[in-house]
SERO-4910 file (N, C-alpha, C, O; in steps of 0.05 Angstrom, whole numbers):
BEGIN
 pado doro    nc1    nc2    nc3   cac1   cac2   cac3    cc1    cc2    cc3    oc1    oc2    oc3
  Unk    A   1045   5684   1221   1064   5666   1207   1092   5673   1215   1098   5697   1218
  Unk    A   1112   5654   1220   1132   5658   1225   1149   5660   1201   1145   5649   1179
  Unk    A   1170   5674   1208   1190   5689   1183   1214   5659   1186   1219   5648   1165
  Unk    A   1221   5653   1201   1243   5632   1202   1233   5609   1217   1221   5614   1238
  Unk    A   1235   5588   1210   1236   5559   1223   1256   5537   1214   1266   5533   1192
  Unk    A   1260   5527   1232   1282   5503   1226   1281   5488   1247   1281   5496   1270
  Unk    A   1278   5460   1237   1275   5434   1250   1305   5414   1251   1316   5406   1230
  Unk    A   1314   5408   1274   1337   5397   1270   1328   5364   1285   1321   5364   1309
  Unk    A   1330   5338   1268   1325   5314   1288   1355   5313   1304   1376   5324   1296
  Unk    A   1352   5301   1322   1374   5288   1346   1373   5259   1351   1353   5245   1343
  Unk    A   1391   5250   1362   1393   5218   1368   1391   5216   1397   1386   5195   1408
  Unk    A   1396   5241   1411   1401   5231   1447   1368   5227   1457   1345   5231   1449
  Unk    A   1390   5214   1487   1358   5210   1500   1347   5237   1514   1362   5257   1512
  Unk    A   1330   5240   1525   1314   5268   1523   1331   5281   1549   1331   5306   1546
  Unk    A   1343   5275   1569   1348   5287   1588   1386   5290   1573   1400   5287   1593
  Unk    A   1399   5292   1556   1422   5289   1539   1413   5313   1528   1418   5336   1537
  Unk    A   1394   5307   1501   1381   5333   1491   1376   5353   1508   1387   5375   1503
  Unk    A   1363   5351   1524   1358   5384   1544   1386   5394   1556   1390   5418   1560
  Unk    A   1405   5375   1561   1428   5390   1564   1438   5407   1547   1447   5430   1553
  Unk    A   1436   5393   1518   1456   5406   1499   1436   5428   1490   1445   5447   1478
  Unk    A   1412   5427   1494   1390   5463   1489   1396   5474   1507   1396   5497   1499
  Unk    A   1400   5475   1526   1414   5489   1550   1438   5506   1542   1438   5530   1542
  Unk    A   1465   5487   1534   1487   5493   1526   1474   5501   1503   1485   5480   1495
  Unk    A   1460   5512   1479   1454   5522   1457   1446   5544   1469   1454   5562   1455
  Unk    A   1432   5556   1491   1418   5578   1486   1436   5598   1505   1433   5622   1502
  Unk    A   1454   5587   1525   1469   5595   1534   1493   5604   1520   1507   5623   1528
  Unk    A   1496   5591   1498   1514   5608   1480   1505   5636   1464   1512   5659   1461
  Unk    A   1486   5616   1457   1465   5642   1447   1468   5666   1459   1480   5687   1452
  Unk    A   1456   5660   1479   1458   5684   1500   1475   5701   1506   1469   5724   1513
  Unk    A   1506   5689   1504   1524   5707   1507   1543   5717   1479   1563   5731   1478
  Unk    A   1528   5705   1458   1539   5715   1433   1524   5731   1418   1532   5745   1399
  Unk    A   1499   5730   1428   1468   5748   1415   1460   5772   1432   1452   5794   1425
  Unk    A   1465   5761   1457   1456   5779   1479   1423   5781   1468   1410   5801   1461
  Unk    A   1419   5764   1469   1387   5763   1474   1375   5745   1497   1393   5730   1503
  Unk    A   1355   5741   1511   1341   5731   1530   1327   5706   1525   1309   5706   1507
  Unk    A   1331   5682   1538   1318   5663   1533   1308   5654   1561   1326   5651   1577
  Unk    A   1282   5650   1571   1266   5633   1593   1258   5603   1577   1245   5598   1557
  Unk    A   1273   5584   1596   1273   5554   1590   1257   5548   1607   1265   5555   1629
  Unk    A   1229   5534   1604   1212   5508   1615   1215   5481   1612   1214   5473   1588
  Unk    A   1219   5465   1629   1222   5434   1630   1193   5428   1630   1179   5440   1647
  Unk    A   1179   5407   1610   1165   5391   1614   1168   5366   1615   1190   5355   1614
  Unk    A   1143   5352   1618   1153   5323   1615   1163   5312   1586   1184   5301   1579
  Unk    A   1137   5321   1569   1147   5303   1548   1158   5328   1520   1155   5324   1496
  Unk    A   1171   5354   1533   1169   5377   1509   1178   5395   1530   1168   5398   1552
  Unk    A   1201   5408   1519   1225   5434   1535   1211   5456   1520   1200   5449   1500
  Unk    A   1210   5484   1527   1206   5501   1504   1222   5519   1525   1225   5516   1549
  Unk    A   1234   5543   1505   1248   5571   1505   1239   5589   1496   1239   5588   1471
  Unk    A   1226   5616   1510   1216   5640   1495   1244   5658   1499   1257   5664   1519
  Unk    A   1247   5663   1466   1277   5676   1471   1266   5698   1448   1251   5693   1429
  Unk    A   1280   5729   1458   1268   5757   1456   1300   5766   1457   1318   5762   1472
  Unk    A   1296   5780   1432   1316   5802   1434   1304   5828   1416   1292   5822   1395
  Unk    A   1307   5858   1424   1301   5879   1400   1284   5863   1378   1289   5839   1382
  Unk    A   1269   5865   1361   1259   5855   1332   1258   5824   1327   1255   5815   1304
  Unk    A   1260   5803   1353   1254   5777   1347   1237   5770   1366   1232   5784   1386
  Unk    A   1228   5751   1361   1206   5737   1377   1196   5712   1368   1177   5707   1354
  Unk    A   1218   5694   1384   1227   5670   1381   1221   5650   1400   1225   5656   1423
  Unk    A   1210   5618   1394   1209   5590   1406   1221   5572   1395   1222   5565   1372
  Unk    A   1235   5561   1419   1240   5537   1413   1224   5514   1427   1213   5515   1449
  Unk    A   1226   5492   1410   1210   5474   1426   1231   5446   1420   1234   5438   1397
  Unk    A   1246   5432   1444   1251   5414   1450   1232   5381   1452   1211   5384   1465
  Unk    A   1236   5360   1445   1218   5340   1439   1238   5320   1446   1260   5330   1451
  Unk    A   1237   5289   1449   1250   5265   1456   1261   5259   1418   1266   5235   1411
  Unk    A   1263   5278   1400   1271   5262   1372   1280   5288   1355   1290   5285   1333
  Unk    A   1277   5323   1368   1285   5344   1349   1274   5356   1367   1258   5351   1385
  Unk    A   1288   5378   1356   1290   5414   1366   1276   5435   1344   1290   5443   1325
  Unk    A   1252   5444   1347   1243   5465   1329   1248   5492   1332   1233   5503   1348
  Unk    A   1265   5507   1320   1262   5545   1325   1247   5558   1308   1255   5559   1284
  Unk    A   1228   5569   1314   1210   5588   1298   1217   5615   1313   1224   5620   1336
  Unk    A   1214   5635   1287   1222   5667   1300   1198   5683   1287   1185   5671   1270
  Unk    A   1191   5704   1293   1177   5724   1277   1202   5749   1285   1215   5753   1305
  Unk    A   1199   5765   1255   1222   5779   1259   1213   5808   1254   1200   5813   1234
  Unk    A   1221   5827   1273   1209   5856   1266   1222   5870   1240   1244   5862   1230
  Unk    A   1211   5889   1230   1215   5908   1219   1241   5906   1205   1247   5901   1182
  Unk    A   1261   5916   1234   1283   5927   1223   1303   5900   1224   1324   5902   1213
  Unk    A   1293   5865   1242   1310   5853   1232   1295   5830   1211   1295   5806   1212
  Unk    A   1283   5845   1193   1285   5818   1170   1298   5826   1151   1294   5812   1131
  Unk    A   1316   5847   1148   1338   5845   1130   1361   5820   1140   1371   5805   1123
  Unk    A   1365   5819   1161   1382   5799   1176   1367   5771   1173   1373   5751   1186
  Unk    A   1353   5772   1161   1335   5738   1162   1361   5719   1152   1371   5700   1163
  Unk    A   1366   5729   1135   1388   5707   1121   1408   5708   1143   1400   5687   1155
  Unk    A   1425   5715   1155   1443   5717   1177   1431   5697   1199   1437   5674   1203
  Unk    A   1412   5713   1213   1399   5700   1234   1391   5670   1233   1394   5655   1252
  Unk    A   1380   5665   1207   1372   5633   1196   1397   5610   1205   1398   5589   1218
  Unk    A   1423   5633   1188   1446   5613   1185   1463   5611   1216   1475   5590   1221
  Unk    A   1462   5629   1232   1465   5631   1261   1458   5609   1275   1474   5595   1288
  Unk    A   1433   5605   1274   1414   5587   1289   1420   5560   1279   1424   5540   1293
  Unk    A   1419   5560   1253   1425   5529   1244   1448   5515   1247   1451   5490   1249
  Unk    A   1471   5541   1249   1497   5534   1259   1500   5522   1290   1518   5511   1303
  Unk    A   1483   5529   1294   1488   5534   1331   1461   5503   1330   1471   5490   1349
  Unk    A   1437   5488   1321   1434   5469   1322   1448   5445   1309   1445   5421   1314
  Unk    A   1465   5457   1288   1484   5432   1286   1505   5432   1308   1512   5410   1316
  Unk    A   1514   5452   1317   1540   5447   1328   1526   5427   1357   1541   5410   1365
  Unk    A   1502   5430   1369   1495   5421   1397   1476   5396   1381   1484   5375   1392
  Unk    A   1465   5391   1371   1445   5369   1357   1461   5343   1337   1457   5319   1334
  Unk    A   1476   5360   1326   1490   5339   1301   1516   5324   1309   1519   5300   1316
  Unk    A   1542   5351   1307   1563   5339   1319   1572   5329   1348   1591   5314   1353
  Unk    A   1558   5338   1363   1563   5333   1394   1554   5296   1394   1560   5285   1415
  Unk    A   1543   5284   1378   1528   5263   1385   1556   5245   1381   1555   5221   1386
***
């Protein structure tokens, strides 16, 4: 079972969307310093993104972005932080950018 999930819908068309998960995880990346490997599919992007105590997907779609995490040990005190991180960071690339 995963400890965190959040579903954000989008309005762009799918190759718009994979930009702006791109630009999401790349921020990520340099504000988390955690690791994300992005796959292009046809009809569904996914990101396995790993840092210390997470173990995290995203899954990109033509209508929303899903992040699910499972969180170790020592970060599910941070659940609340981490939640509001992520949600921040899919509104700022999913909501307002549109």
């Amino acid at each position: 079972m995963r400890d965190i999930r959040i579903e954000q819908a989008h309005g762009f068309d799918f190759a718009t969307a994979r930009a702006q998960a791109k630009k999401w995880l790349s921020e990520a990346e340099s504000q988390f310093g955690l690791k994300a490997d992005y796959i292009e599919g046809e009809t569904a992007d996914t990101a396995s993104i790993s840092k210390a105590g997470v173990d995290a997907k995203a899954t990109l779609t033509a209508d929303k972005i899903v992040f699910e995490a499972s969180l170790g040990f020592f970060a599910k005190p941070l659940k609340s932080a981490i939640s509001s991180g992520i949600g921040e960071g899919l509104q700022k690339y999913f909501v307002s950018a549109a």
